[in-house]
N, C-alpha and C positions, 0 to 999 in steps of 0.2 A: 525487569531487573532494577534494586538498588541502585542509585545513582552513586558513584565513588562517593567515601566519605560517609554518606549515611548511613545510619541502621536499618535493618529492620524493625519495627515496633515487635516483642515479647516472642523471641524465637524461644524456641524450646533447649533445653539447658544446654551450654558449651556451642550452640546453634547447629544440634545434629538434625541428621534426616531420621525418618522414622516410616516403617512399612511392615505390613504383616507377609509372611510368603507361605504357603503351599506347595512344596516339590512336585513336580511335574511326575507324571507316575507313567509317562510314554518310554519304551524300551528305547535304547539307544542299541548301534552296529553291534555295539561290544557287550549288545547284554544286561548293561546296566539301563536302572531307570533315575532321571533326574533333570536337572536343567544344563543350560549352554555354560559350559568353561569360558571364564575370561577372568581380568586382570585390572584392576583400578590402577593409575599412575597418580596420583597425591593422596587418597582414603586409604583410611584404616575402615576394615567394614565388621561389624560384629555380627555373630549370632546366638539369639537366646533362643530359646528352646521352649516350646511351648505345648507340645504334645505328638504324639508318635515318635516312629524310631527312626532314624538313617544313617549319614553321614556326611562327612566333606573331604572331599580330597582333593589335596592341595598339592602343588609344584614350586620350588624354591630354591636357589642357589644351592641350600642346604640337604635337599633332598626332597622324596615321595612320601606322603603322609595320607593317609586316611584315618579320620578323626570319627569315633561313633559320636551319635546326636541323641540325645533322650531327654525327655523333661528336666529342665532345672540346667542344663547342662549349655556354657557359654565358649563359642568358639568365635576366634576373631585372626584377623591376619593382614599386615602390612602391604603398603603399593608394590606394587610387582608380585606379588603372590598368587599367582593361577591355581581358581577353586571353582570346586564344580559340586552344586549339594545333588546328594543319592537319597534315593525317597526309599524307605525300609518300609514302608507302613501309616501311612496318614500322617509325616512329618510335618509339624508347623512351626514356622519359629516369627519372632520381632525380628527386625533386622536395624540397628543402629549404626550411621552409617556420618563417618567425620565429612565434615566441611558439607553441609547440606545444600544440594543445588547441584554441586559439580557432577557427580555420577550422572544425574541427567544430563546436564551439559557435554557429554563427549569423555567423560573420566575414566569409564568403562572402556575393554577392547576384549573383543572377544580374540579366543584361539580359530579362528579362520586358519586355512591354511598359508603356505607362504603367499604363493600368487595372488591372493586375493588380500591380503595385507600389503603388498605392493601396490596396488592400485588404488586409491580412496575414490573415484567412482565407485568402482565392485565392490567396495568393501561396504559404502555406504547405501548400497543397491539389497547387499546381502543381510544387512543388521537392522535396515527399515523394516516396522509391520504397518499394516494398514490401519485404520482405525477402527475401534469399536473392541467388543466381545465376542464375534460371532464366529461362524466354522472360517470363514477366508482370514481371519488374525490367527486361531489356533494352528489352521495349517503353516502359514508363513510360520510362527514361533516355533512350530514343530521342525520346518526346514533349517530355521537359522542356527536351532539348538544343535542337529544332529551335524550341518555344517563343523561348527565350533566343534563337536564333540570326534572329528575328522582330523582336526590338526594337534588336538589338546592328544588325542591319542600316538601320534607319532613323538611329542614332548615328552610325554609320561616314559614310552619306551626309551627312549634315548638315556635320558634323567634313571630308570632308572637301571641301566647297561653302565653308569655311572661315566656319563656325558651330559655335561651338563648346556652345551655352545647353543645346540639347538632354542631352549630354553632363553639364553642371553639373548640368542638371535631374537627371538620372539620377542624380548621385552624393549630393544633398541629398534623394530618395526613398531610396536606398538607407540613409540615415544613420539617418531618419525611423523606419523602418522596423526597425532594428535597437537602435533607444535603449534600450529596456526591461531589453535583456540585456547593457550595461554591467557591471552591478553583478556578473554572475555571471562575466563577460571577465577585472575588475578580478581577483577570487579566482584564475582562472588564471592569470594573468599575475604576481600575487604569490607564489603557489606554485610558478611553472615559471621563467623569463625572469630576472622582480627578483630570486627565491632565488639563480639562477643566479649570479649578475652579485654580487650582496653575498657569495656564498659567495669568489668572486675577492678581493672586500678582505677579509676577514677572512683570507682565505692570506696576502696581502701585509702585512697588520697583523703576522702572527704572523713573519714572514721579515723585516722591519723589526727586530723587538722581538726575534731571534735564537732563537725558541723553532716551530722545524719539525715538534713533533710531531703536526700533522694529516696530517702524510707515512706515519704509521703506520697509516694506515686505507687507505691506497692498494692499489688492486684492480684486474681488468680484468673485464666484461660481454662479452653475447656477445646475439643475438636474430635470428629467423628470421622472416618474414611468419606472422603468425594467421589472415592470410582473404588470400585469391588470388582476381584476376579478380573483384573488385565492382564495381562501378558507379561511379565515381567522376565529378568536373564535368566533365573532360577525355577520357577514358579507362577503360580495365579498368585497375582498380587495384592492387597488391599493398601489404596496411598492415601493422601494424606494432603491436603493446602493448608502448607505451614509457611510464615514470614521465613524468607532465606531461600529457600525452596523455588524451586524452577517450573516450568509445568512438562511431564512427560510427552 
């Protein structure tokens, strides 16, 4: 991790995360196929749409939403937003993802059920997978999903019997849950995000004040996935070592 203060050297624009995903096409309890329900507490997390069909369905103070997904087609959704992408058919999307680093850092929380969101032993017992690509990661991924897809379904009911508490409930565990690791969030976020975003005025400072020469440092980058088809909350994942960026 960036040391407070510093940058990282040439994160990629607004210093997002950036992944490819593949919905998970394993049947879940309820029938559906897709990945584990969960919830980011400071990301905005987008999706572009890159081939086949599905969907998202999301949970929000405001309601129950199921969003179709098709080429060309971008869906994105704020902290506290519980979503869970449905695989229609060979869905693939980019995944752009604010303040890069933090999702891996602990930003994510899945819909586990109550009790196991009350405990951060179990909880971090139940959202660990092993390493690698192989059948003992896919099984764990497979348990943690249908886990998650265990509480996300008792939310979805509730929400939509037009009760929404459950849901609040869920989102003041998940906060609960993740306080501790603030302090190490704050460091990426000043190092990736804030750098980003002050590195902007100080261009405009310097274009104000007629003196362009930060134009001389101007370069292009280039980067190719580091690890194909991992495990990820949604899908097989394709990632990415990018500056700002955490390691999964």
């Amino acid at each position: 991790m960036a040391e407070s203060g510093s940058a990282p050297p040439h994160p990629l624009p607004g210093a997002v995360g950036l992944s490819h995903l593949s919905a998970y096409d394993w049947e879940a309890a309820d029938g559906v196929c897709g990945g584990s329900p969960h919830l980011h507490l400071v990301c905005t997390e987008a999706y572009v749409v890159t081939g086949g069909r599905g969907a998202v369905q999301t949970l929000s103070p405001d309601g129950y939403r199921d969003t179709p997904l098709e080429p060309g087609s971008v869906a994105w959704f704020t902290p506290g937003t519980v979503h869970r992408m449905v695989q229609g058919g060979g869905l693939r999307v980019t995944v752009l993802m604010q303040n890069s680093g933090l999702p891996e850092a602990g930003d994510a929380v899945f819909t586990f059920p109550p009790e196991v969101l009350a405990d951060p032993r179990r909880y971090a017992a139940a959202a660990a997978l092993p390493p690698g690509t192989g059948p003992q990661a896919a099984a764990a991924a497979r348990r943690r999903r249908d886990l998650a897809v265990e509480g996300y379904v008792d939310l979805r009911r509730a929400l939509v019997a037009g009760d929404p508490e459950p849901l609040l409930a869920f989102q003041r565990a998940a906060a609960a849950l993740v306080r501790e690791k603030v302090p190490v969030w704050r460091e990426l976020w000043r190092a990736g995000a804030l750098a980003a975003a002050e590195r902007t005025g100080a261009q405009l400072d310097a274009l104000a004040a007629g003196e362009p020469s930060y134009l001389a440092g101007a370069t292009a980058r280039e980067a190719v996935p580091t690890r194909r088809d991992g495990f990820g909350m949604c899908g097989r994942r394709d990632e990415y070592t990018l500056p700002g960026a955490t390691a999964v």
